[in-house]
C-alpha distance (Angstrom), angle and dihedral (degrees) to the residues before:
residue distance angle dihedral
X1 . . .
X2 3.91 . .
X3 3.77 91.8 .
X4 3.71 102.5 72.6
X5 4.62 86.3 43.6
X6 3.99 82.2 51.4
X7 4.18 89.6 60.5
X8 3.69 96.3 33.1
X9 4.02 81.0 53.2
X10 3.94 88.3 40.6
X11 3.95 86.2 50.1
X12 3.76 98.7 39.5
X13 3.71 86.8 59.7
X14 4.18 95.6 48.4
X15 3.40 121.0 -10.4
X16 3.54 111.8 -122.1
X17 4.32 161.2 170.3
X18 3.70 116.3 -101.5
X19 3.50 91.5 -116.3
X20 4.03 91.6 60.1
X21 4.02 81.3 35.9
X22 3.76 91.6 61.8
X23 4.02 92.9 40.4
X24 4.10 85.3 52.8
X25 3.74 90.5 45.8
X26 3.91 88.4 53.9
X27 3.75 99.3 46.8
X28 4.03 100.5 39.2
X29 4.12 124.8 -0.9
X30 3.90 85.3 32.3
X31 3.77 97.0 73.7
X32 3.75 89.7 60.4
X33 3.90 109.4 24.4
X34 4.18 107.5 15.6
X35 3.60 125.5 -168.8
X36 3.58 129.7 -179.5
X37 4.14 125.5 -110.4
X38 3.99 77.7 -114.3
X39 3.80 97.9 56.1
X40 3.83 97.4 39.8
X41 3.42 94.3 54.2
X42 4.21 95.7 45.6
X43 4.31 77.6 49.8
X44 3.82 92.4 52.2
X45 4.52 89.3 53.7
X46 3.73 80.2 46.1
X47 3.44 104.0 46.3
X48 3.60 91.8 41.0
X49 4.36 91.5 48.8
X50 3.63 90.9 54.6
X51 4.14 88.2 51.4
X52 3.84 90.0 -117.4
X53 3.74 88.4 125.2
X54 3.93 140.2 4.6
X55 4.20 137.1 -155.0
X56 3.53 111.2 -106.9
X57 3.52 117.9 -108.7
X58 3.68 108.2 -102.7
X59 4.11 128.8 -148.5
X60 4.04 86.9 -124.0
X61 3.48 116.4 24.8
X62 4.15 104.7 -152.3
X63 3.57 132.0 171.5
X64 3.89 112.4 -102.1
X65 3.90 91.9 18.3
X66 4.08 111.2 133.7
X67 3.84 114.4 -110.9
X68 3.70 119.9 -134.4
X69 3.77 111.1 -141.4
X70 3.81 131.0 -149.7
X71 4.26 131.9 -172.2
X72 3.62 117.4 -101.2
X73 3.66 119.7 -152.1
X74 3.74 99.9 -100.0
X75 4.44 77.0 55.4
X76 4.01 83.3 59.8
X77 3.34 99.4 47.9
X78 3.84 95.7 44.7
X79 3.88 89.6 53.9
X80 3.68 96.0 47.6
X81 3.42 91.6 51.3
X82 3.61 93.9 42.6
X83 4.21 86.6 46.0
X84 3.88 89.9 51.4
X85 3.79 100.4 49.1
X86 3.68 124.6 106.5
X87 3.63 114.9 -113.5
X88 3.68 142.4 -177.1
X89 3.94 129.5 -115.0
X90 3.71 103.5 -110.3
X91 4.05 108.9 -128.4
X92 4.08 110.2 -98.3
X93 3.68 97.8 -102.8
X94 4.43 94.2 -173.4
X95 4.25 111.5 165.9
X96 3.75 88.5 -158.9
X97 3.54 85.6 69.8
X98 3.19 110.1 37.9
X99 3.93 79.6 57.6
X100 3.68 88.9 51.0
X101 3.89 86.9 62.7
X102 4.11 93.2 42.9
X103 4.01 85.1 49.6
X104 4.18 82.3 55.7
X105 4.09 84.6 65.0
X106 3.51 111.4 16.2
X107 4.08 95.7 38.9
X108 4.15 136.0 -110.1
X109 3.37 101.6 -84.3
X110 4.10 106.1 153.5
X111 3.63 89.5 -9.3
X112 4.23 97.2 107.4
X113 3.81 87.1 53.6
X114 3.33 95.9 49.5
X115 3.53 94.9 36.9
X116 4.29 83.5 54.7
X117 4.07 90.0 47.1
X118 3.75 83.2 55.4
X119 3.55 95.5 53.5
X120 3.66 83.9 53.4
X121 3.61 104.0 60.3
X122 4.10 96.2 37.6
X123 4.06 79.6 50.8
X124 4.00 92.5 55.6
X125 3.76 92.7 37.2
X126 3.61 94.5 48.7
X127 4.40 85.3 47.7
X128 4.06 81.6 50.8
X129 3.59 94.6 49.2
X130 4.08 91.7 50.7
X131 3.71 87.5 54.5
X132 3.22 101.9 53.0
X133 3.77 83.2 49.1
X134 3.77 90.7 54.4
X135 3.32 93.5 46.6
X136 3.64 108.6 47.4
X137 3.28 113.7 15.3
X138 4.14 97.2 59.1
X139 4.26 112.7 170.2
X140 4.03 90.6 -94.2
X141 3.23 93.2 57.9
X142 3.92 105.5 92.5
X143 3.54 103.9 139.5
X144 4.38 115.4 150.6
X145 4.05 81.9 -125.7
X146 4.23 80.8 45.9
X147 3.31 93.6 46.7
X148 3.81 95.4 48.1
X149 3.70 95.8 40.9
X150 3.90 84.7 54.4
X151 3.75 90.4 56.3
X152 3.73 92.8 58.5
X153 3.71 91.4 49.2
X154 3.91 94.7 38.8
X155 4.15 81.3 58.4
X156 3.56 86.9 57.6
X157 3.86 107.0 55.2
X158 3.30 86.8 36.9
X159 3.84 91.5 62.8
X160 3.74 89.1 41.2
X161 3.80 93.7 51.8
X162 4.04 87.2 54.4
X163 3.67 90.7 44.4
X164 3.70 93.1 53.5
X165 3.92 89.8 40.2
X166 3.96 95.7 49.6
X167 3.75 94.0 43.2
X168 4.05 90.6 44.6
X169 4.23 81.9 54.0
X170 4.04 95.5 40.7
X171 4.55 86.7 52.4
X172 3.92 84.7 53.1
X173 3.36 93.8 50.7
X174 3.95 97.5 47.8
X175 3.58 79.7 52.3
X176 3.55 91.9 66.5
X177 3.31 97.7 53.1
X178 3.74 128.2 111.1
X179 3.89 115.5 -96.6
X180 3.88 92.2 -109.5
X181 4.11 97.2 57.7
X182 3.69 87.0 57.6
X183 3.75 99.0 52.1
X184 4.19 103.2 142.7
X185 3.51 100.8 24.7
Protein backbone atom coordinates (compact mmCIF):
# COMPACT_ATOMS: atom_id res chain seq x y z
CA UNK A 1 0.00 0.00 0.00
CA UNK A 2 3.00 2.48 0.37
CA UNK A 3 3.11 3.09 -3.35
CA UNK A 4 0.09 5.17 -3.91
CA UNK A 5 1.35 7.49 -0.12
CA UNK A 6 4.83 7.69 -2.06
CA UNK A 7 2.94 9.75 -5.17
CA UNK A 8 0.49 11.52 -3.06
CA UNK A 9 3.86 12.58 -1.14
CA UNK A 10 5.58 13.04 -4.65
CA UNK A 11 2.44 15.23 -5.61
CA UNK A 12 1.98 17.04 -2.34
CA UNK A 13 5.41 18.35 -2.83
CA UNK A 14 4.82 19.57 -6.79
CA UNK A 15 2.02 18.66 -8.50
CA UNK A 16 2.81 16.88 -11.46
CA UNK A 17 2.37 14.51 -15.04
CA UNK A 18 3.29 10.94 -14.76
CA UNK A 19 5.89 11.33 -17.07
CA UNK A 20 7.71 14.06 -14.72
CA UNK A 21 6.28 11.64 -11.85
CA UNK A 22 8.33 8.75 -13.11
CA UNK A 23 11.53 11.07 -13.83
CA UNK A 24 11.10 12.30 -9.94
CA UNK A 25 10.65 8.76 -8.84
CA UNK A 26 14.02 7.89 -10.61
CA UNK A 27 16.12 10.71 -9.33
CA UNK A 28 14.81 10.94 -5.52
CA UNK A 29 11.87 8.55 -3.91
CA UNK A 30 13.22 5.80 -6.33
CA UNK A 31 16.39 5.04 -4.45
CA UNK A 32 14.36 4.03 -1.47
CA UNK A 33 10.80 2.93 -2.64
CA UNK A 34 10.99 2.29 -6.77
CA UNK A 35 8.15 1.80 -8.94
CA UNK A 36 8.05 1.22 -12.47
CA UNK A 37 6.66 3.89 -15.32
CA UNK A 38 4.00 0.93 -15.57
CA UNK A 39 2.92 0.89 -11.92
CA UNK A 40 2.88 4.68 -11.37
CA UNK A 41 0.80 5.30 -14.01
CA UNK A 42 -1.94 2.22 -13.13
CA UNK A 43 -1.55 4.24 -9.34
CA UNK A 44 -2.32 7.64 -10.89
CA UNK A 45 -6.13 5.93 -12.63
CA UNK A 46 -6.37 4.61 -9.16
CA UNK A 47 -5.63 7.33 -7.18
CA UNK A 48 -7.56 9.52 -9.27
CA UNK A 49 -10.95 6.77 -9.22
CA UNK A 50 -10.97 6.78 -5.58
CA UNK A 51 -11.00 10.91 -5.72
CA UNK A 52 -7.60 10.99 -3.94
CA UNK A 53 -6.29 13.07 -6.76
CA UNK A 54 -7.54 14.81 -10.06
CA UNK A 55 -5.87 16.04 -13.71
CA UNK A 56 -5.56 19.55 -13.86
CA UNK A 57 -7.73 21.31 -16.01
CA UNK A 58 -5.83 22.24 -19.03
CA UNK A 59 -6.29 25.53 -21.44
CA UNK A 60 -6.77 22.95 -24.51
CA UNK A 61 -7.92 19.76 -23.69
CA UNK A 62 -6.39 17.30 -26.66
CA UNK A 63 -6.34 13.75 -27.03
CA UNK A 64 -2.87 12.23 -26.16
CA UNK A 65 -1.81 15.43 -24.21
CA UNK A 66 -0.12 14.48 -20.61
CA UNK A 67 -2.25 15.45 -17.57
CA UNK A 68 -0.67 17.14 -14.67
CA UNK A 69 -2.11 15.88 -11.42
CA UNK A 70 -2.58 17.61 -8.06
CA UNK A 71 -3.78 16.14 -4.25
CA UNK A 72 -7.21 16.73 -3.24
CA UNK A 73 -8.04 16.99 0.31
CA UNK A 74 -9.37 13.55 0.92
CA UNK A 75 -5.34 12.77 -0.76
CA UNK A 76 -4.13 14.86 2.44
CA UNK A 77 -5.92 13.33 4.81
CA UNK A 78 -5.20 9.76 3.59
CA UNK A 79 -1.40 10.51 3.73
CA UNK A 80 -1.43 12.01 7.10
CA UNK A 81 -3.11 9.33 8.39
CA UNK A 82 -1.12 6.91 6.59
CA UNK A 83 2.24 9.13 7.82
CA UNK A 84 0.98 8.98 11.49
CA UNK A 85 0.25 5.27 11.81
CA UNK A 86 2.32 2.90 13.72
CA UNK A 87 4.02 0.40 11.71
CA UNK A 88 6.20 -2.56 11.96
CA UNK A 89 9.90 -3.06 10.70
CA UNK A 90 9.55 -5.44 7.88
CA UNK A 91 12.11 -8.52 8.44
CA UNK A 92 15.51 -7.94 6.24
CA UNK A 93 14.75 -10.30 3.52
CA UNK A 94 18.71 -9.87 1.60
CA UNK A 95 19.40 -12.93 -1.26
CA UNK A 96 23.08 -12.27 -0.93
CA UNK A 97 22.77 -13.68 2.30
CA UNK A 98 20.72 -16.13 2.23
CA UNK A 99 23.35 -17.32 -0.44
CA UNK A 100 26.02 -16.67 2.01
CA UNK A 101 24.37 -19.41 4.22
CA UNK A 102 23.75 -21.94 1.04
CA UNK A 103 27.61 -21.26 0.18
CA UNK A 104 28.14 -22.61 4.10
CA UNK A 105 26.73 -26.17 2.65
CA UNK A 106 26.85 -26.26 -0.87
CA UNK A 107 30.42 -24.32 -1.21
CA UNK A 108 31.69 -20.61 -2.54
CA UNK A 109 31.95 -21.13 -5.86
CA UNK A 110 31.41 -17.47 -7.63
CA UNK A 111 30.41 -16.10 -4.43
CA UNK A 112 33.91 -13.83 -3.71
CA UNK A 113 33.34 -12.24 -7.13
CA UNK A 114 30.14 -11.49 -6.64
CA UNK A 115 30.54 -10.66 -3.23
CA UNK A 116 33.52 -7.98 -4.75
CA UNK A 117 30.92 -6.70 -7.61
CA UNK A 118 28.73 -5.97 -4.65
CA UNK A 119 31.12 -4.01 -2.92
CA UNK A 120 31.27 -2.13 -6.06
CA UNK A 121 27.90 -0.91 -6.51
CA UNK A 122 27.18 -0.14 -2.55
CA UNK A 123 30.72 1.79 -3.04
CA UNK A 124 29.29 3.99 -6.06
CA UNK A 125 25.91 4.34 -4.46
CA UNK A 126 27.22 5.31 -1.24
CA UNK A 127 29.73 8.12 -3.52
CA UNK A 128 26.12 9.09 -5.14
CA UNK A 129 24.48 9.44 -1.96
CA UNK A 130 27.42 11.92 -0.57
CA UNK A 131 26.82 14.04 -3.55
CA UNK A 132 23.64 14.54 -3.39
CA UNK A 133 24.42 15.44 0.19
CA UNK A 134 26.98 17.97 -0.95
CA UNK A 135 24.96 19.28 -3.24
CA UNK A 136 21.72 19.89 -1.71
CA UNK A 137 21.77 19.79 1.57
CA UNK A 138 24.54 22.81 2.13
CA UNK A 139 24.87 23.99 6.21
CA UNK A 140 22.19 26.95 5.62
CA UNK A 141 19.90 24.91 4.61
CA UNK A 142 17.83 23.98 7.81
CA UNK A 143 14.48 23.96 6.69
CA UNK A 144 11.80 21.23 8.82
CA UNK A 145 11.09 19.90 5.06
CA UNK A 146 15.31 20.11 4.92
CA UNK A 147 15.70 18.58 7.83
CA UNK A 148 13.30 15.73 7.06
CA UNK A 149 14.40 15.25 3.56
CA UNK A 150 17.96 14.90 5.11
CA UNK A 151 16.76 12.10 7.30
CA UNK A 152 15.69 10.03 4.39
CA UNK A 153 18.95 10.55 2.70
CA UNK A 154 21.05 10.29 5.99
CA UNK A 155 19.22 6.57 6.11
CA UNK A 156 20.69 5.96 2.92
CA UNK A 157 24.48 6.52 3.30
CA UNK A 158 24.20 5.18 6.30
CA UNK A 159 23.06 1.83 4.81
CA UNK A 160 25.65 2.21 2.13
CA UNK A 161 28.46 2.85 4.59
CA UNK A 162 27.41 -0.63 6.38
CA UNK A 163 27.11 -2.27 3.11
CA UNK A 164 30.52 -1.28 2.07
CA UNK A 165 31.83 -2.04 5.69
CA UNK A 166 30.17 -5.63 5.96
CA UNK A 167 31.16 -6.63 2.48
CA UNK A 168 34.87 -5.13 3.06
CA UNK A 169 34.74 -7.69 6.42
CA UNK A 170 32.92 -10.75 4.50
CA UNK A 171 36.23 -10.42 1.39
CA UNK A 172 38.65 -10.71 4.46
CA UNK A 173 37.14 -13.45 5.67
CA UNK A 174 36.98 -15.49 2.29
CA UNK A 175 40.46 -14.66 2.37
CA UNK A 176 41.00 -16.70 5.23
CA UNK A 177 39.69 -19.49 4.04
CA UNK A 178 41.44 -22.67 3.13
CA UNK A 179 42.33 -23.08 -0.64
CA UNK A 180 39.67 -25.86 -1.11
CA UNK A 181 36.41 -23.68 0.12
CA UNK A 182 37.26 -21.27 -2.54
CA UNK A 183 37.48 -23.65 -5.43
CA UNK A 184 35.85 -21.45 -8.61
CA UNK A 185 36.43 -18.17 -7.50
Amino acid sequence: MSLPHAILTALLEKPSSGLELTRRFDKSIGYFWSATHQQIYRELGRLEADGLIRALPTAQPARGQKKSYEVLPAGRAELAGWTAAARDPKPQRDVLLLRLRAAAVVGTAGLEADLRRHLELHRRQLAEYQEIEKRDFPPDRDTPQDRLRHLVLRAGIDLETFWTGWLTGALAEFAELPEEERAGD
